[in-house]
C-alpha positions in Angstrom: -16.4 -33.8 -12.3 -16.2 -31.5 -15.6 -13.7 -28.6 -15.7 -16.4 -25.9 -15.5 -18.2 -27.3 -12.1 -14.4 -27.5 -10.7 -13.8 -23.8 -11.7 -17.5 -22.7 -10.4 -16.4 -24.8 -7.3 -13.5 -22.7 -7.0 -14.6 -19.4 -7.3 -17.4 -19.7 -5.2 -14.8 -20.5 -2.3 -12.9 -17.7 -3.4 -15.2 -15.4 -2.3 -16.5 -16.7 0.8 -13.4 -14.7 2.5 -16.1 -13.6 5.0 -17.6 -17.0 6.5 -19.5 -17.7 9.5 -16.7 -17.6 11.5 -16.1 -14.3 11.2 -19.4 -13.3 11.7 -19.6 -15.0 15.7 -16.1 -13.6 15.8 -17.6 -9.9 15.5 -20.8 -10.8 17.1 -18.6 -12.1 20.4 -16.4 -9.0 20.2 -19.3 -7.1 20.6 -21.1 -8.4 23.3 -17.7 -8.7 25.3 -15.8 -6.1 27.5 -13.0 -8.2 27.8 -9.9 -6.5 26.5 -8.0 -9.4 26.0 -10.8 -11.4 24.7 -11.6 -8.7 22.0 -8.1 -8.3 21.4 -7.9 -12.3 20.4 -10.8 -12.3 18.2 -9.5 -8.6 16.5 -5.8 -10.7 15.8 -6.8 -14.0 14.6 -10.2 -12.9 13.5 -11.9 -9.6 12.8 -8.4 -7.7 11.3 -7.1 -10.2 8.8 -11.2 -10.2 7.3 -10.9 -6.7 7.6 -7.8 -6.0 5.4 -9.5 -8.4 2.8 -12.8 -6.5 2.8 -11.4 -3.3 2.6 -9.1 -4.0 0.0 -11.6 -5.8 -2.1 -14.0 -2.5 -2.0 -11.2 -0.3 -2.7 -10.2 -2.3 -5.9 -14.0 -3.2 -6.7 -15.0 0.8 -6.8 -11.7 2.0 -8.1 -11.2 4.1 -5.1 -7.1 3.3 -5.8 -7.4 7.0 -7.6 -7.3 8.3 -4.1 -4.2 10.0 -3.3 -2.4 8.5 -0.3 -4.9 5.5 -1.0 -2.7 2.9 1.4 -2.6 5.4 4.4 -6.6 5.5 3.7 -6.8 2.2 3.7 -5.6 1.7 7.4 -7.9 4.8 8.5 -10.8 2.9 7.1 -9.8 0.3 8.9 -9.0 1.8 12.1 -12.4 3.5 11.8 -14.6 0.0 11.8 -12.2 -1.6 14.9 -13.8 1.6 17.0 -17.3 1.0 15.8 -16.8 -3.0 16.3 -19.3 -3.1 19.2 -21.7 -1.1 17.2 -23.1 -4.4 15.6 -26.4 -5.9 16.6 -27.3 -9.2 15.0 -30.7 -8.5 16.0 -31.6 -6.3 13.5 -31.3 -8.6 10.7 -28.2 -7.4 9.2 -24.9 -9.7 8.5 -21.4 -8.7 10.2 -20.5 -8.9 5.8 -23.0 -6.7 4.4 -23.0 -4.0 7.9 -19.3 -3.2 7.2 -19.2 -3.6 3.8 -21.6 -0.9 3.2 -19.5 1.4 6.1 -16.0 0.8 4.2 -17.9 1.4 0.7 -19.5 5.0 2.1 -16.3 5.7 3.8 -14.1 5.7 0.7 -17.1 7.7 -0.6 -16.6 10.2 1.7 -13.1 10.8 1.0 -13.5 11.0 -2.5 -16.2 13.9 -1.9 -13.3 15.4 0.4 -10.7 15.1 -1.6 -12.5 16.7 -4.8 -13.1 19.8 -3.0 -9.1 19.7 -1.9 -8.2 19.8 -5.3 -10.2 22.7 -6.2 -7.8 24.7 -3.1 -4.5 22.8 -5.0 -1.5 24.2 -5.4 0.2 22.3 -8.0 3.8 21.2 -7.9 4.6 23.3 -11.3 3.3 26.3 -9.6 6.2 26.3 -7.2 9.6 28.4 -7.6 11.8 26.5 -9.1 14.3 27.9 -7.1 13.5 25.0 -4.3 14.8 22.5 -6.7 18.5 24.3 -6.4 18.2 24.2 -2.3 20.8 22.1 -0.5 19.1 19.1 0.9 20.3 19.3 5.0 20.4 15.8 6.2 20.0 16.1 10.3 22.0 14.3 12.6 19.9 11.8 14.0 20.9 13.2 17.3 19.0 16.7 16.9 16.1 14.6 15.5 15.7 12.4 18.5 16.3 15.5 21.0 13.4 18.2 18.8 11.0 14.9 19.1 11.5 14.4 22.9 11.3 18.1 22.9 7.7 18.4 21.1 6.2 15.5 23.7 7.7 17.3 26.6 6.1 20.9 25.2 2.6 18.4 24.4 2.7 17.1 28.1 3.2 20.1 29.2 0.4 21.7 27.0 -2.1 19.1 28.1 -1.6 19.7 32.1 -2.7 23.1 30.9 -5.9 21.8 29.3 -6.4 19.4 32.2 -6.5 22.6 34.6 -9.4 24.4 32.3 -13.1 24.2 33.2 -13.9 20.7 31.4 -16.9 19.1 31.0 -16.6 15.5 32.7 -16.5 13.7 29.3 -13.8 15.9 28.1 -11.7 15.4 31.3 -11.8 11.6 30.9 -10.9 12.1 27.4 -8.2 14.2 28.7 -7.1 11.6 31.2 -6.5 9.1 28.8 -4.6 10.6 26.5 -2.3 11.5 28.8 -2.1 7.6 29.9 -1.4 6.9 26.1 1.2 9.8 25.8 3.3 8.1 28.8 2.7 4.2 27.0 3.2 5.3 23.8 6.2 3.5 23.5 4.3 -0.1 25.1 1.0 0.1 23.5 1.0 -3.3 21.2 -3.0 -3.5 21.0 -3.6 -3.7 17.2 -0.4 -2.3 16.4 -1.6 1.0 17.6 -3.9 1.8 14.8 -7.2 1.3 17.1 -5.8 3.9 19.9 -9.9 4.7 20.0 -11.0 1.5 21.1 -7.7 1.3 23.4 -9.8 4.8 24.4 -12.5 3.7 25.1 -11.9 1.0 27.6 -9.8 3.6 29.5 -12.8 6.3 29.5 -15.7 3.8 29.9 -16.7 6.0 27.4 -18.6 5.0 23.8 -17.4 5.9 20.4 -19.5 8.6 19.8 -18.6 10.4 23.2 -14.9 9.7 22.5 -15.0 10.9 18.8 -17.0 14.2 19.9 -14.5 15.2 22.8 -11.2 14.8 20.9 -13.0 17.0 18.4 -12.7 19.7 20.8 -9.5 18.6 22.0 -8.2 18.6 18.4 -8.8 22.3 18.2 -6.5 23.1 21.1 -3.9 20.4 19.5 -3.5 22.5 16.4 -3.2 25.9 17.9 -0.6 24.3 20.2 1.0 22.3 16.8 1.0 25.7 14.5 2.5 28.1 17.6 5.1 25.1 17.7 6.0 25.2 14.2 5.9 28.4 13.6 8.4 29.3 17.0 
C-alpha cells in the first residue's frame, strides 16, 4: 500500500464521525417514548455525535467570532436534544445532513442577533472610570447561599400565583412542570440538565412546539418577577 492511499484511507475515516450507528441511534430515539431508553441512546449515542457536529460547524463557518461562542455551543446543542423526535427517515433525509443544516442555520441566527446587539453596545471604554477604583466586596458564602434560597422561595412563591390565574390548559401543564423541576432541581441528572425541555416534555405529554410557545408567555411573567427582584 503507497503512502498517499494510507493517508486518503485515513482521512476518509476521519470524517465519518457520523456513521450508521448514529443514524438508528436518532432514528430509535425518535420512534420511542421510553425515557430511559432515549436517555441511553442520548449518553452513549446521539450527544457525543452531537458535540462533534456542532463543533465541526462552528469551526468550519468561523462562527468562533461569536461572543460567548462555548455557552452557544451548548444552547445549540440543547436546542437539537428537544427537536430529536422531530426526525422522520421517511422523507428521504439522513439523521447527518437534517441536523447539520439546523446547527449551521442556528449559528446563523445568532450571528444576525448578535450584529443588531452590537449596534445597542455600550462599550467598556465608555464606562466611568471611576468603577475601576471601587472596592471589590467579596460575600461570605453564607449570605450567598441564604439570597439564592431566598430568590427560589420568592420564585415558588411567584409561580403558585401564576398557577392561580385563568390559564389556558397547555399553559397550566407547562406551569405544572416547572414547578416539578423547581422542587428536583437539585436531582435532575438527565443530560446533565441541559435538555430540561425534553425532560418537559415527557412531564406535559406535551410537543416541542407547545412547550416552546407556553414558556414564551411564561417567560414574560419571569422577567417582571426577575426585574422587581433585582431592583427591590
Amino acid at each position: 500500500m503507497t503512502m498517499k492511499k494510507k493517508i486518503r484511507r485515513t482521512r476518509g475515516k476521519a470524517k465519518r464521525y457520523f456513521t450508521k450507528e448514529h443514524e438508528n441511534a436518532i432514528i430509535e430515539y425518535a420512534r420511542t417514548q421510553d425515557i430511559k431508553v432515549r436517555s441511553e441512546l442520548y449518553n452513549k449515542f446521539i450527544q457525543p455525535v452531537f458535540n462533534e457536529m456542532v463543533d465541526k460547524i462552528v469551526y468550519t463557518y468561523k462562527f468562533t467570532n461569536l461572543p460567548n461562542i462555548e455557552v452557544l455551543k451548548d444552547d445549540c446543542k440543547i436546542w437539537l436534544t428537544t427537536i430529536l423526535n422531530k426526525f422522520d427517515p421517511s422523507k428521504g433525509s439522513k439523521a447527518f445532513s437534517y441536523f447539520s443544516v439546523i446547527t449551521k442555520n442556528w449559528f446563523i441566527h445568532q450571528v444576525k442577533k448578535n450584529t443588531n446587539q452590537k449596534k445597542r453596545e455600550v462599550h467598556y471604554e465608555s464606562i466611568s472610570s471611576a468603577i475601576d477604583n471601587e472596592k471589590i466586596v467579596v460575600l461570605n458564602r453564607y449570605h450567598e447561599l441564604r439570597e439564592e434560597k431566598e430568590f427560589w422561595i420568592s420564585l415558588e412563591s411567584q409561580i403558585e400565583i401564576w398557577e392561580s390565574e385563568d390559564l389556558r390548559d397547555n399553559e397550566r401543564k407547562v406551569v405544572e412542570a416547572i414547578k416539578i423541576v423547581l422542587k428536583e432541581k437539585d436531582s435532575i441528572e438527565i443530560f446533565n440538565k441541559k435538555a430540561i425541555y425534553l425532560y418537559l416534555r415527557e412531564i406535559t405529554g406535551l410537543n416541542t412546539k407547545q412547550i416552546v410557545n407556553n414558556l414564551n408567555k411564561i417567560r414574560k411573567k419571569y422577567r417582571i418577577f426577575k426585574k422587581k427582584w433585582d431592583t427591590d
